[in-house]
C-alpha positions in Angstrom: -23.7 -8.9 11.2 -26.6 -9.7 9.3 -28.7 -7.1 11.3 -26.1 -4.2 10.2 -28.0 -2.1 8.1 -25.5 0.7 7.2 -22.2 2.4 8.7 -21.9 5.3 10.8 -18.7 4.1 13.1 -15.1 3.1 11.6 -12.1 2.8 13.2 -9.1 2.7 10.7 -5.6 0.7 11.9 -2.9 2.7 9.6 -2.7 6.4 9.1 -0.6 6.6 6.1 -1.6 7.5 2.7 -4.5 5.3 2.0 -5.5 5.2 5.7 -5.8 8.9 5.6 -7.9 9.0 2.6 -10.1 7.0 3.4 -10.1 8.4 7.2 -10.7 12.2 5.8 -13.3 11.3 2.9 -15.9 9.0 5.4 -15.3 11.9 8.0 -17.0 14.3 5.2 -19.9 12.6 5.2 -20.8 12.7 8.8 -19.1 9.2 9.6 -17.2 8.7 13.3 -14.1 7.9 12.5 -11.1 7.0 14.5 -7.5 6.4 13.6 -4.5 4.4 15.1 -0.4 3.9 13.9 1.9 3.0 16.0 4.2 6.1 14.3 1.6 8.1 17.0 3.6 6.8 19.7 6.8 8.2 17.6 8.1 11.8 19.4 8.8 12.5 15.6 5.6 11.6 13.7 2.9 12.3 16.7 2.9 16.3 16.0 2.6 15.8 11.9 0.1 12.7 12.8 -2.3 14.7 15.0 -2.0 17.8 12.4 -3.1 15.3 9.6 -6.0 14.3 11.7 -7.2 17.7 12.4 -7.6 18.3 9.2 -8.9 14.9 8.5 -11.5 16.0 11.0 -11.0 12.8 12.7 -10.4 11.6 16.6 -6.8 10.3 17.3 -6.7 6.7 18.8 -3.8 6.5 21.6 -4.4 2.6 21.9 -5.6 -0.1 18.9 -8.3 -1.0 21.7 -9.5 2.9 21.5 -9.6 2.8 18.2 -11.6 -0.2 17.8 -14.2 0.8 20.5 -17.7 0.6 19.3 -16.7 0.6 15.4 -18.9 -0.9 13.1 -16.4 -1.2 10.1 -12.8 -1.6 11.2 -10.3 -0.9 8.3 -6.4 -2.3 8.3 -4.2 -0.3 5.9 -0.6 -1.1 6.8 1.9 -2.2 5.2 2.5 -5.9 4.1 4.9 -6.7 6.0 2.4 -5.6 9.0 -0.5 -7.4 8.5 -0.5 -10.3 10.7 1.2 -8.2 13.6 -2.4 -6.0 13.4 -4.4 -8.7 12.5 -3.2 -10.9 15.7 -3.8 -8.2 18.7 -7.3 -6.7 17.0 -8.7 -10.2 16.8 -8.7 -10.4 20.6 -10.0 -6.9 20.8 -13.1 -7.1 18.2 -16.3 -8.5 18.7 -19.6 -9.8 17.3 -21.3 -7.6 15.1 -18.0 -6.0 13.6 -16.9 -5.8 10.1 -12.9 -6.4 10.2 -12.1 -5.0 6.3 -8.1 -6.2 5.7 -7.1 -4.4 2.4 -3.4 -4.7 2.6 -1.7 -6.5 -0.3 -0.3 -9.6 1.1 -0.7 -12.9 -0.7 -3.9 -15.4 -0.4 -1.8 -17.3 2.1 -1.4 -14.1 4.4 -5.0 -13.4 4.2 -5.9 -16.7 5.3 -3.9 -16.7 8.1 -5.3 -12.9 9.1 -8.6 -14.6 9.0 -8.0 -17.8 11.7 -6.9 -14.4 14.2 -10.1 -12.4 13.6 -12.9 -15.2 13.0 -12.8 -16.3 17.0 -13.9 -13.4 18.1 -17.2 -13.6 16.0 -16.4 -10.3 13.8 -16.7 -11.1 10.2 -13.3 -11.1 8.5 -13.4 -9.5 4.7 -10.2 -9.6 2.8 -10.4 -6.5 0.2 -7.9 -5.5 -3.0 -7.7 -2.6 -3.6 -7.3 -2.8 -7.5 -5.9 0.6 -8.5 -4.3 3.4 -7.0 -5.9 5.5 -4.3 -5.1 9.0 -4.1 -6.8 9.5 -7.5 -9.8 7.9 -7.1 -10.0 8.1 -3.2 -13.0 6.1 -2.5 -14.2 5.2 -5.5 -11.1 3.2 -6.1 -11.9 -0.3 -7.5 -11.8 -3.2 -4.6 -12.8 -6.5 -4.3 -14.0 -8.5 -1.5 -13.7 -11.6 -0.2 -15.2 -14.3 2.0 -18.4 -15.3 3.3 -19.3 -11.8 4.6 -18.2 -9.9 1.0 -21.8 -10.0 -0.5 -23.2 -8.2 2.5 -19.9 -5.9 3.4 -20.0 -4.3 -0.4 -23.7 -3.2 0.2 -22.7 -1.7 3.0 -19.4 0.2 1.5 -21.7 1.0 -1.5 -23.8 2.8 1.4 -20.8 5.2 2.2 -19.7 5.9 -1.0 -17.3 3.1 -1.9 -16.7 1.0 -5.0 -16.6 -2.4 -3.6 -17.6 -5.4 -5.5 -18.0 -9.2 -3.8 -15.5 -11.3 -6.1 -15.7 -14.8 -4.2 -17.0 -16.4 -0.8 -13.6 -18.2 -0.3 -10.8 -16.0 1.4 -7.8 -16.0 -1.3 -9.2 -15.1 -4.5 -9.5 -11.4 -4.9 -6.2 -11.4 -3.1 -4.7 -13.5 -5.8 -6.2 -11.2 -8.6 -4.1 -8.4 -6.6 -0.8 -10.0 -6.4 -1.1 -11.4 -10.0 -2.2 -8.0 -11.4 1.0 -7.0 -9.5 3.7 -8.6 -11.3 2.7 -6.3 -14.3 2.5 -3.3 -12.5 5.0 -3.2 -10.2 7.1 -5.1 -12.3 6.3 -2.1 -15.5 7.6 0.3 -12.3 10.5 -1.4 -12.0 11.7 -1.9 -15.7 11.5 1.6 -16.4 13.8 2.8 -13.2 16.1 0.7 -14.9 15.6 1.1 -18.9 15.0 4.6 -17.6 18.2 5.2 -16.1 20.7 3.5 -18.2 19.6 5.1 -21.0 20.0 8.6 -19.5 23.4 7.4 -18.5 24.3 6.8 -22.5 22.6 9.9 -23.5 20.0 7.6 -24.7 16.9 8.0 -23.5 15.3 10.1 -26.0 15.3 7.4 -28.6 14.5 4.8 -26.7 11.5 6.7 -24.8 10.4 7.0 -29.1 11.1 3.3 -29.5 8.6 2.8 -26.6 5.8 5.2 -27.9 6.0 3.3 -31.6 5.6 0.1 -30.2 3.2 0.4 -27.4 0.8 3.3 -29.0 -1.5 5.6 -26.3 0.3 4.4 -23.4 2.1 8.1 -22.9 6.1 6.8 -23.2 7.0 10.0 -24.1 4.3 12.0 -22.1 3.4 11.8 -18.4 3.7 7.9 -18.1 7.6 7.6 -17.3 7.3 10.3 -14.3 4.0 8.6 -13.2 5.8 4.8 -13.1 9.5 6.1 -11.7 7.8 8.3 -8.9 5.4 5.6 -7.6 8.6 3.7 -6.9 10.5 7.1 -5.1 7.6 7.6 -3.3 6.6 4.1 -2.5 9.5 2.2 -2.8 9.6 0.3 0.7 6.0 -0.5 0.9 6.2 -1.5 -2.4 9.1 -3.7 -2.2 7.4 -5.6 0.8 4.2 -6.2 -1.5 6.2 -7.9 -3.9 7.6 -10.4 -1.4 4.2 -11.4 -0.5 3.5 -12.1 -4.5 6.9 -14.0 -4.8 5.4 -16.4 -1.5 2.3 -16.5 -3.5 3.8 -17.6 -6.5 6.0 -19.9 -4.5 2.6 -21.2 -2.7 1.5 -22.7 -6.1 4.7 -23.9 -7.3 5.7 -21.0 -9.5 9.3 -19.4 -9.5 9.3 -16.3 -8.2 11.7 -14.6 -10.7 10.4 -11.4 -11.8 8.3 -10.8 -8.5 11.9 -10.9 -6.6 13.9 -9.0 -9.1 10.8 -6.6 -9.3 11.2 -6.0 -4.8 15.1 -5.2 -5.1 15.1 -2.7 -8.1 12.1 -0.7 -6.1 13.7 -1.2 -2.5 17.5 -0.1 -4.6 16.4 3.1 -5.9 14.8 4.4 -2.4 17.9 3.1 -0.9 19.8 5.0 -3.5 17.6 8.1 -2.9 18.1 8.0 0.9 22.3 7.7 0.5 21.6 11.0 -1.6 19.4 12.4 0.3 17.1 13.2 -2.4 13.4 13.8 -1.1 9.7 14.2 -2.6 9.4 17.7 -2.2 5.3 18.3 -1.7 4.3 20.3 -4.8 6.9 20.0 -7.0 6.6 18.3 -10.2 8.2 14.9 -9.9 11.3 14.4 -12.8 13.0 11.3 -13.4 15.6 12.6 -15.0 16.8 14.7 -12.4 16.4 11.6 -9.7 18.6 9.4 -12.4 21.2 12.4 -12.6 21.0 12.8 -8.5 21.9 9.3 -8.0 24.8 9.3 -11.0 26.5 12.2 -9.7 29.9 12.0 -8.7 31.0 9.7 -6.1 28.1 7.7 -6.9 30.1 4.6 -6.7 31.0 5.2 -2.9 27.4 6.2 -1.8 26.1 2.9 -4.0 28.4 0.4 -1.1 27.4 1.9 1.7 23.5 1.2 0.1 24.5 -2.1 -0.5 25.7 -2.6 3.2 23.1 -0.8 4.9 19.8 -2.1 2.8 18.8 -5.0 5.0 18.9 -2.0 8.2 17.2 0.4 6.5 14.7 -2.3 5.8 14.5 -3.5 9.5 13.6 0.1 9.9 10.9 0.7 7.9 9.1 -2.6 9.3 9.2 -0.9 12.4 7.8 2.3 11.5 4.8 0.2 10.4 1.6 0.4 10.8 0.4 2.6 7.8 -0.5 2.3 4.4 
């Protein structure tokens, strides 16, 4: 690895949000990039999945072992609950001389374990964290690296235009930053779906949304910030969700109670259950309101739509594993 001088070859495991970002920016500055998800297999997703990467200007991957051919850099942005079923099949595919980048959000543990799959086939395994939220930044979002190969790898992402930063030589760390820094933000995401909504079901919420502002000046209570937190969760619910399991078995890994992390997975996996009973979608290009996503789900026969949530949850969950990989 130590002979890589810079990157001109990446394959990327997960074309979802991040994985398309990421895909379409590198492919803008001249990089070879190639893409896999398992959703291209889907009758469904293939013709929206090969549209994306036409206008990604990027080559479609119909096997992982396609994707993987000849890349320098190989990037896996799934989701959490995903990890280790990419992690297990590439590491018998890569070889020395690769970069294998893992920046899902799964806990230290997680990581570790994505490492004893890659590090027998002589690729260098970096876990990364991806410390902020993508679309926004794109790749200048913040991330740490991890692991004996960090030092070199964030030289090398520097060279094509990322912010990457080496936090530690030991797997774990910048993973447990991520997970920690979690709690808070996921868990702010998830108090205000349900401040949010209860006090728009008392006719409420204009006080408390001034309460808010008085005590926690700048932070935009009564401005963009409640449309910004309640639509990461209708957007992102699932994925979401799934990250904060991984933080509760890292909190659980160092003898911490998992409280908040678990309450913080079911209000974010409820709502987009909610949502999907109501069939309520993101609409591309429309301004995203809270209050008409509280007043959707509070309609009448609300009460009826909630049980058959309840019952079907743990399916609708099943589902969404399977649709993985992507971001």
């Amino acid at each position: 690895m130590r002979s890589l001088l810079s990157i001109r070859k990446v394959g990327i495991v997960g074309f979802g949000e991040v994985g398309g970002i990421f895909a379409g920016d590198f492919s803008k500055q001249g990089l070879a990039v190639r893409v896999f998800d398992i959703l291209l297999a889907s009758g469904n997703h293939r013709p929206r999945m090969l549209a994306k990467a036409r206008t990604c200007r990027v080559q479609v991957a119909d096997t992982l072992a396609d994707c993987l051919l000849d890349a320098q850099l190989v990037i896996s942005a799934v989701t959490s609950d995903s990890c280790l079923d990419v992690a297990k099949p590439v590491g018998k595919l890569l070889h020395r001389g690769q970069i294998f980048l893992d920046i899902n959000s799964v806990s230290p543990r997680t990581k570790r374990q994505a490492a004893r799959y890659i590090e027998p086939s002589g690729a260098g395994f970096v876990e990364a964290a991806v410390m902020a939220a993508v679309p926004g930044a794109r790749l200048q979002v913040p991330i740490l690296l991890g692991g004996r190969h960090a030092v070199l790898t964030a030289k090398l992402l520097r060279g094509v235009g990322m912010n990457a930063r080496a936090l530690s030589g030991e797997i774990g760390v910048a993973s447990a930053v991520k997970m920690c820094r979690s709690i808070i933000v996921k868990g702010l995401e998830a108090l205000a779906v349900e401040c949010l909504f209860a006090a728009r079901s008392y006719g409420a919420e204009e006080p408390v949304l001034e309460s808010l502002a008085a005590s926690y000046r700048g932070m935009g209570w009564q401005a963009h910030l409640p449309d910004y937190l309640i639509s990461r969760v209708a957007e992102h619910g699932w994925r979401r969700a799934a990250e904060m399991r991984e933080v509760a078995r890292a909190l659980a890994d160092v003898g911490i109670e998992p409280t908040m992390a678990r309450a913080t997975a079911r209000r974010q996996e409820q709502l987009v259950c909610a949502m999907a009973a109501r069939g309520w979608p993101l609409l591309a290009g429309k301004a995203f309101s809270w209050r008409s996503l509280a007043d959707a789900i509070r309609a009448p026969n609300g009460s009826k739509n909630r049980a058959r949530v309840v019952r079907s949850s743990k399916s609708q969950t099943k589902a969404h594993s399977r649709a993985a990989p992507r971001s």
